[in-house]
C-alpha positions as CSV (number, residue, x, y, z in Angstrom):
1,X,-106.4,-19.2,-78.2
2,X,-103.1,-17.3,-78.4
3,X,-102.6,-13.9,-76.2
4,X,-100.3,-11.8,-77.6
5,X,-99.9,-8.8,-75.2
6,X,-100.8,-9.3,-71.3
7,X,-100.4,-5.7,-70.5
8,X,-103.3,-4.5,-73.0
9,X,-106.7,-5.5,-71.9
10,X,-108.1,-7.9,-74.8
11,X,-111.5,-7.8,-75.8
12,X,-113.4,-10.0,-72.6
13,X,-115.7,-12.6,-72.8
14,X,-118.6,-14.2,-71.3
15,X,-117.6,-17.9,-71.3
16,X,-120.5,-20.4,-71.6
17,X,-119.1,-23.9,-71.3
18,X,-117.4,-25.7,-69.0
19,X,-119.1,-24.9,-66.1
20,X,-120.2,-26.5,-62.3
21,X,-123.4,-28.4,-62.5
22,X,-125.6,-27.8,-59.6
23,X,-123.2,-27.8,-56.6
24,X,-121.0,-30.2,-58.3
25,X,-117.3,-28.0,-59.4
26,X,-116.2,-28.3,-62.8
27,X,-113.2,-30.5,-62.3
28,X,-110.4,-30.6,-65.6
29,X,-107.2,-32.4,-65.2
30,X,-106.4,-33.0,-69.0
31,X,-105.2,-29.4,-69.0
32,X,-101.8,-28.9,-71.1
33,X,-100.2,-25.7,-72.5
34,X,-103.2,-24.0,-73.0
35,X,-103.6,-20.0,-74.0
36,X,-107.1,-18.6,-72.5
37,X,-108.5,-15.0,-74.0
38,X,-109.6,-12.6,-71.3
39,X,-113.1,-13.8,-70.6
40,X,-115.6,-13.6,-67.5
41,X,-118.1,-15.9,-65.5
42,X,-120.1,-16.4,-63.0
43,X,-117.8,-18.8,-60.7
44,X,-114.8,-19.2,-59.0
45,X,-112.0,-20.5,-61.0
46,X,-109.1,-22.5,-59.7
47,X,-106.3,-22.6,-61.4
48,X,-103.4,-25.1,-59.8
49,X,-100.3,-25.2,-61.5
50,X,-99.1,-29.1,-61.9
51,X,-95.8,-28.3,-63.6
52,X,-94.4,-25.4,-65.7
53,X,-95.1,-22.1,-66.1
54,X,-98.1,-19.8,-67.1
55,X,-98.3,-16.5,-67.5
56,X,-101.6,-15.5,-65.8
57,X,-103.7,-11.5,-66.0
58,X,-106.3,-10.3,-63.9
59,X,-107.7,-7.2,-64.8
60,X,-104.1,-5.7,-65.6
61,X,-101.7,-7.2,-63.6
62,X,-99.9,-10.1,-64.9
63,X,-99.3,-13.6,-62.7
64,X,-96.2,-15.6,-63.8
65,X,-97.7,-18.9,-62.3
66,X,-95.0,-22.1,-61.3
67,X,-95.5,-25.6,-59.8
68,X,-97.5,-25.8,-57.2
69,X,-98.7,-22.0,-57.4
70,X,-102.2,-21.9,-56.9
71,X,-104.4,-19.1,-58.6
72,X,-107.9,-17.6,-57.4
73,X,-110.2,-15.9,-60.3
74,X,-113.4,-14.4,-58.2
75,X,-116.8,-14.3,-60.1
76,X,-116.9,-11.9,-62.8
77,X,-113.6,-11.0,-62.6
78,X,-111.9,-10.1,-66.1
79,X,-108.8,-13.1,-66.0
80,X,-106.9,-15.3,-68.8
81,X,-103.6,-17.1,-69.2
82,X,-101.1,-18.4,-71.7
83,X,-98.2,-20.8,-71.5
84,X,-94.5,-19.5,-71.1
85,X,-93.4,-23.1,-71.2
86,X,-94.4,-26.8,-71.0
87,X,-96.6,-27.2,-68.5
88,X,-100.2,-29.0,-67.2
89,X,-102.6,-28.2,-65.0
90,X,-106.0,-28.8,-63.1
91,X,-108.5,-26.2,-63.7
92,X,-111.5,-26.0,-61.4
93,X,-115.0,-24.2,-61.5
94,X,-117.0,-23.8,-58.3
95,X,-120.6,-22.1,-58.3
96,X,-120.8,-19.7,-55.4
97,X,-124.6,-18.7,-56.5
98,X,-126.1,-20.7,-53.6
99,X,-124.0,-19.1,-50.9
100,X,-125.0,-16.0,-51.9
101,X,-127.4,-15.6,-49.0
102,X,-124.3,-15.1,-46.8
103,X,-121.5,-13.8,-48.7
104,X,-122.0,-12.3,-52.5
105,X,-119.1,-13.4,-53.9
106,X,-119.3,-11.7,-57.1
107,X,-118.3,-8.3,-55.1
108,X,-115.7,-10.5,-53.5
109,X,-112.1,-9.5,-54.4
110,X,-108.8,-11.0,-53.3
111,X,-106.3,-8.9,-52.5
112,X,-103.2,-11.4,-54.2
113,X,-104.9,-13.8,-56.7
114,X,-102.2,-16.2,-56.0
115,X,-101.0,-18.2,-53.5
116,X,-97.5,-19.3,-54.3
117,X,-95.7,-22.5,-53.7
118,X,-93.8,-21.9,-50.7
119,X,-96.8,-19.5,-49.1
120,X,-97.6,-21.4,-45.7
121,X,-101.9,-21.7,-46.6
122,X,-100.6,-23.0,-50.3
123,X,-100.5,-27.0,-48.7
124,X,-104.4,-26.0,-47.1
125,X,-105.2,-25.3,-50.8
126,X,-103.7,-27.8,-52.7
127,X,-104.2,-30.8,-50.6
128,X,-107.8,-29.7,-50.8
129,X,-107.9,-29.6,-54.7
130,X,-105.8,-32.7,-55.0
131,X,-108.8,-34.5,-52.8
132,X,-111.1,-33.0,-55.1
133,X,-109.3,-34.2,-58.1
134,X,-108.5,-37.5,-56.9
135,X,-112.4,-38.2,-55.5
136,X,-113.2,-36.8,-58.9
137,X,-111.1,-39.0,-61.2
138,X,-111.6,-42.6,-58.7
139,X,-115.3,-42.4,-58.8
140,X,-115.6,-44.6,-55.7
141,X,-119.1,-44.6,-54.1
142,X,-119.7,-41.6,-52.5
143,X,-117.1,-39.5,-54.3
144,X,-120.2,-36.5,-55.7
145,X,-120.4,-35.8,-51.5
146,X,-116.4,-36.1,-50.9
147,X,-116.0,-33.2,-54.0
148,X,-118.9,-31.1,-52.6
149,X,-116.7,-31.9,-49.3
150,X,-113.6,-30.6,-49.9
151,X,-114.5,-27.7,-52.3
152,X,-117.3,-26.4,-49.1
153,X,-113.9,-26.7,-46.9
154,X,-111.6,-24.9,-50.0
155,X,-114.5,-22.2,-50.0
156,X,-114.2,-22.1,-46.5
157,X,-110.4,-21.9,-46.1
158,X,-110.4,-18.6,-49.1
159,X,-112.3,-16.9,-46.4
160,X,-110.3,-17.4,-43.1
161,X,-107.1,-17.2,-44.9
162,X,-106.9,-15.1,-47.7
163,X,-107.0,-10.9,-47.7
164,X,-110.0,-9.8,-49.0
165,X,-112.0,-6.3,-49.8
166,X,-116.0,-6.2,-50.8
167,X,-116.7,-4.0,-54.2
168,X,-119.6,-3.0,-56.6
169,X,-119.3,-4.6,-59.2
170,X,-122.9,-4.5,-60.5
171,X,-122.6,-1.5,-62.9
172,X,-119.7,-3.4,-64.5
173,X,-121.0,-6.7,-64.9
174,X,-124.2,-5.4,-66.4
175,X,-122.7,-3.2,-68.8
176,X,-120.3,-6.4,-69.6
177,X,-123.6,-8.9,-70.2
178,X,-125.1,-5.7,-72.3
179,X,-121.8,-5.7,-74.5
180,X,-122.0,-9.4,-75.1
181,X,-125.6,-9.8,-75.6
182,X,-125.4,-7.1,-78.2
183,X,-122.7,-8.9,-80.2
184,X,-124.2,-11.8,-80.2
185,X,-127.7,-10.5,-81.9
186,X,-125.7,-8.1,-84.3
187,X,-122.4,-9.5,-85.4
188,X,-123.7,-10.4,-88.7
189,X,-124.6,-6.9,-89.9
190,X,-122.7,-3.1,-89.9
191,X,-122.7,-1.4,-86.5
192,X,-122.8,1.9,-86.8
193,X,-120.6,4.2,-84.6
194,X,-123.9,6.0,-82.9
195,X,-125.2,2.8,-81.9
196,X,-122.0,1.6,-79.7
């Protein structure tokens, strides 16, 4: 997908695909030079920059993302990115829906989505996701309990080392799922103005 303004607020998504199974992460390291539309979903999503530069948005704030930067999207929170130059990157998914006995992390919000290269918890979080990768891509015997490891410790590090504030974000995400569930059953026909 192409983005062409980051300071206007595109039309969001739900995204469907590419998701954790169970408690295993969504693990992608064939990333390169991609452009993502603002879309939404229910888990945390890692973005670790391998090389190059992305421009990243969060809700309205735009992230200019470099190597080794390190990005944070919280469940349910509005996010996308495009490519400023050559670049690749490993994109993970973690479900959070089974620690949500504890902490509900779709009212979690950071307070900086990104972690830069030279920020001192940056080598916590990347040796992490590198583990994660390399378990990932190796397959050894073993490697599904390594990856549900290192991304327990990764969830685990967010919270001891990152700023954070709690916020509702129930009214938002159900009006959001209302939007999207409407589309889908009337795209076909007219939609009258009365309606929306």
């Amino acid at each position: 997908y192409h983005i062409k303004e980051v300071k206007y607020m595109p039309d969001a998504l739900f995204e469907k695909v590419n998701n954790p199974i169970g408690s295993y992460p969504y693990i992608c390291v064939m990333s390169r030079n991609l452009n993502y539309i603002s879309h939404y979903h229910e888990s945390l999503e890692i973005i670790y920059v391998k090389s190059g530069t992305i421009s990243a948005f969060c809700g309205a704030k735009e992230l200019i993302l470099k190597k080794d930067d390190i990005c944070f999207f919280m469940p349910g929170e509005i996010h996308g990115f495009k490519s400023l130059e050559d670049n690749d990157l490993y994109i993970l998914k973690v479900g959070l829906n089974s620690y949500i006995e504890e902490i509900d992390f779709s009212k979690l919000r950071l307070k900086e989505n990104v972690v830069k290269a030279d920020d001192e918890n940056n080598i916590i979080f990347r040796n992490l996701i590198l583990e994660m990768v390399n378990e990932h891509m190796h397959e050894e015997l073993g490697y599904e309990f390594a990856v549900r490891h290192y991304k327990n410790k990764l969830i685990m590090e967010i919270l001891r080392n990152l700023k954070f504030e709690f916020i509702d974000t129930g009214k938002e995400i159900k009006l959001m799922s209302d939007i999207n569930k409407f589309l889908e059953e009337n795209y076909a026909r007219r939609i009258e103005l009365d309606e929306i």
